[in-house]
C-alpha positions as CSV (number, residue, x, y, z in Angstrom):
1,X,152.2,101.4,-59.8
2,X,150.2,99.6,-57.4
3,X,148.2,101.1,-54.2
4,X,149.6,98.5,-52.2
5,X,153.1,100.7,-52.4
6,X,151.2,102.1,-49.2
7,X,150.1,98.9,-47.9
8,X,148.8,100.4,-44.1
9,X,146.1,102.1,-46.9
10,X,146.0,99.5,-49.2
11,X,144.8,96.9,-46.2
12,X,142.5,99.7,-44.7
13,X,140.6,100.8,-47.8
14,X,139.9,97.0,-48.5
15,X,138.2,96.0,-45.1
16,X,136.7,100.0,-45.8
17,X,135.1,99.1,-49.1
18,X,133.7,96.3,-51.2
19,X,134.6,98.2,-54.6
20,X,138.3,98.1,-54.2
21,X,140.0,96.0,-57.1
22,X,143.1,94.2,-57.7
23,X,146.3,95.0,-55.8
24,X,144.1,98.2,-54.4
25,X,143.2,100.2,-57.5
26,X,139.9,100.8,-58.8
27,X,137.6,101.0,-62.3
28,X,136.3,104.4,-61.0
29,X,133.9,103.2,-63.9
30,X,132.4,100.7,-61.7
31,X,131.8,103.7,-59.3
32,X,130.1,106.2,-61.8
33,X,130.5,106.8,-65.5
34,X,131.2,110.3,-66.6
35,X,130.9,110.8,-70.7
36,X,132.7,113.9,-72.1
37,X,134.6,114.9,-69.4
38,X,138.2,116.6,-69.2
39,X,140.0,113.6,-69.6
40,X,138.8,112.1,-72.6
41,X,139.1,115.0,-74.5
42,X,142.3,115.8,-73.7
43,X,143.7,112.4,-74.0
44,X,141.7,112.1,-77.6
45,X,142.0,115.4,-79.0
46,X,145.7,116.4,-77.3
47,X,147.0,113.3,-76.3
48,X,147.3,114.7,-73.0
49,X,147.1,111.8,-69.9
50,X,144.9,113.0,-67.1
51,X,143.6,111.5,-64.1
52,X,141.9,111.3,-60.8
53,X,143.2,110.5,-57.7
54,X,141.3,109.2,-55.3
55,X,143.2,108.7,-51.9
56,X,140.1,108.6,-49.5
57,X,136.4,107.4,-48.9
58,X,135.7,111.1,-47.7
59,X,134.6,112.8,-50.5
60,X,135.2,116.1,-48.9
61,X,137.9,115.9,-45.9
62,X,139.2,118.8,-44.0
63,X,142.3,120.5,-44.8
64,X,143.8,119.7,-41.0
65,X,143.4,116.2,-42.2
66,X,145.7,116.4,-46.2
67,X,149.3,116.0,-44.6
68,X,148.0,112.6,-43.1
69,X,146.7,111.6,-46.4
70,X,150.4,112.3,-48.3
71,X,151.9,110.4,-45.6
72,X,149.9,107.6,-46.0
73,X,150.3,107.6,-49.8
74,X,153.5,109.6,-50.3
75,X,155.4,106.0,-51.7
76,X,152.6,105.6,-54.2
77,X,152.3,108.8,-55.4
78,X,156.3,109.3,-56.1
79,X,156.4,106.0,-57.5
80,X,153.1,107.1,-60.2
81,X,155.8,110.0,-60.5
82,X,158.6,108.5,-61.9
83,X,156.5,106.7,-64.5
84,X,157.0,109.8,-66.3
85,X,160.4,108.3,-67.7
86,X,158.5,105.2,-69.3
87,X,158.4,105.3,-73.0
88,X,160.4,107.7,-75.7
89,X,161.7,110.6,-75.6
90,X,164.3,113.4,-77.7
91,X,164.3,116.1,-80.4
92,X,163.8,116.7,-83.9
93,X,166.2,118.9,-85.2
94,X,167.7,120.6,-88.4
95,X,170.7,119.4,-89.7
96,X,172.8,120.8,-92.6
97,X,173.4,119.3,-96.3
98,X,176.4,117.8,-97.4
99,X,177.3,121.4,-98.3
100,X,177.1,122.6,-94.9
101,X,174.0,124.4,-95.3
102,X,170.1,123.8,-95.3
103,X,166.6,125.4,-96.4
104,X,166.3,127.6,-93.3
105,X,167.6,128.4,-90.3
106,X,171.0,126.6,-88.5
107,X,171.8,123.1,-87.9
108,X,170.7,122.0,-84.8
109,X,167.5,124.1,-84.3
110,X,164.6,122.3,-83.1
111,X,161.7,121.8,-85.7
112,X,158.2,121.2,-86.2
113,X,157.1,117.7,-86.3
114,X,154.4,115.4,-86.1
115,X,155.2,112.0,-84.5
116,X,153.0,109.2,-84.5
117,X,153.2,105.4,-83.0
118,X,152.4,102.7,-86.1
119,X,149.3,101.6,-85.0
120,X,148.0,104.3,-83.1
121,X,147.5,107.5,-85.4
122,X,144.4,108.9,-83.7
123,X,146.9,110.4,-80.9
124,X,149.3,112.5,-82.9
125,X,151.7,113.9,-80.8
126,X,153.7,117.5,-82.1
127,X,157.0,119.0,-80.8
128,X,157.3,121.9,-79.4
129,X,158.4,124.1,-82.5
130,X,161.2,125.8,-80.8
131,X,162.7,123.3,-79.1
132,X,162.2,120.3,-80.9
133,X,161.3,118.6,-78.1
134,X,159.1,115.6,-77.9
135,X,157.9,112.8,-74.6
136,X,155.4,109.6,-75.5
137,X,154.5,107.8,-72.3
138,X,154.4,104.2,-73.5
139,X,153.7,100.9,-72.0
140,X,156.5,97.9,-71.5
141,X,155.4,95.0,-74.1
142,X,157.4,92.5,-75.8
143,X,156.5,93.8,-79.7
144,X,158.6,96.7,-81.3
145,X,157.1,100.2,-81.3
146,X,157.3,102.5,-84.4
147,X,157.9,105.9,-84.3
148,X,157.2,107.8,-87.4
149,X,157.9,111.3,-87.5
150,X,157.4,113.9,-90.1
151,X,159.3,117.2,-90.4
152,X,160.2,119.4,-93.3
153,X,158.3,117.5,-95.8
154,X,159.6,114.1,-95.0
155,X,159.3,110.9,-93.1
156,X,161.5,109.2,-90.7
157,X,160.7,105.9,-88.8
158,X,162.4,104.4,-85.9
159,X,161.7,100.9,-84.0
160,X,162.4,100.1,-80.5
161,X,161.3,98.3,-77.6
162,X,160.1,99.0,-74.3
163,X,160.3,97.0,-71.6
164,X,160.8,96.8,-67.7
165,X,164.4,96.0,-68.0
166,X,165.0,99.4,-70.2
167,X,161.5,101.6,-69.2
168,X,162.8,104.5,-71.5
169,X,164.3,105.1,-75.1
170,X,165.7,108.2,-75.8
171,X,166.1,108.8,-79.8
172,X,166.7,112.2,-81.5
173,X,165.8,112.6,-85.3
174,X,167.5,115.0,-87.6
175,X,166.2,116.4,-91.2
């Protein structure tokens, strides 16, 4: 999602400063580099996705002035928003033998598993082990994804695509 979604900011800011980049978004690396911080651990250690938003060249503004500043960038921000439903998404879950029955617990109950993308197995991602429940935000690209998730002992693997025309795959696995 591009700054320009609020183009009246978007043309502002870049009269305003010489460090604005493409389309209106910014390296905040070229403005200072932070080691260590919130962000990349939890993005390395919990695959978590963090980030800063920077909607003005006031570093501190006043509170009287914060409703201006979601108007001006209230399109943008709903937009980043929605991104949410990019990649895959769905639950792991129990399901019975051919005798109707299974190891523990009912068919249909969501299960512990680990889920990895081929490729990228430094970011484990886990379900919740209630629910079942698992979300990988994932970049459009014109090369299959695989999924492989582990549960109960065993491995399952699942390739899909994602891509603008179909932003989000929704796939449930069952052991």
């Amino acid at each position: 999602v591009r700054s320009s979604a609020a183009s009246d900011v978007y043309k502002r800011q870049a009269v305003s400063t010489q460090s604005t980049g493409t389309n209106g978004i910014t390296n905040g690396a070229e403005w200072y580099v932070l080691y260590g911080g919130m962000q990349d651990w939890n993005y390395w250690k919990k695959g978590c996705f963090e980030l800063t938003l920077e909607v003005s060249t006031i570093k501190t503004p006043r509170a009287t002035s914060l409703p201006a500043y979601w108007e001006e960038n209230r399109v943008s921000l709903i937009a980043y928003m929605q991104l949410v439903h990019t990649g895959i998404k769905g639950f792991v879950r129990r399901q019975n033998d051919a005798n109707g029955e299974n190891d523990f617990g009912h068919a249909g109950d969501g299960l512990d598993a680990v889920i990895t993308i081929e490729g990228n197995k430094d970011h484990v991602l886990r379900t919740d082990p209630e629910w079942g429940d698992y979300y990988r935000l994932l970049a459009p690209r014109s090369t299959p994804y695989k999924l492989i998730v582990s549960a109960l002992g065993r491995n399952q693997t699942y390739e899909f695509y994602i891509t603008e025309q179909q932003p989000l795959v929704v796939h449930d696995f069952y052991f």
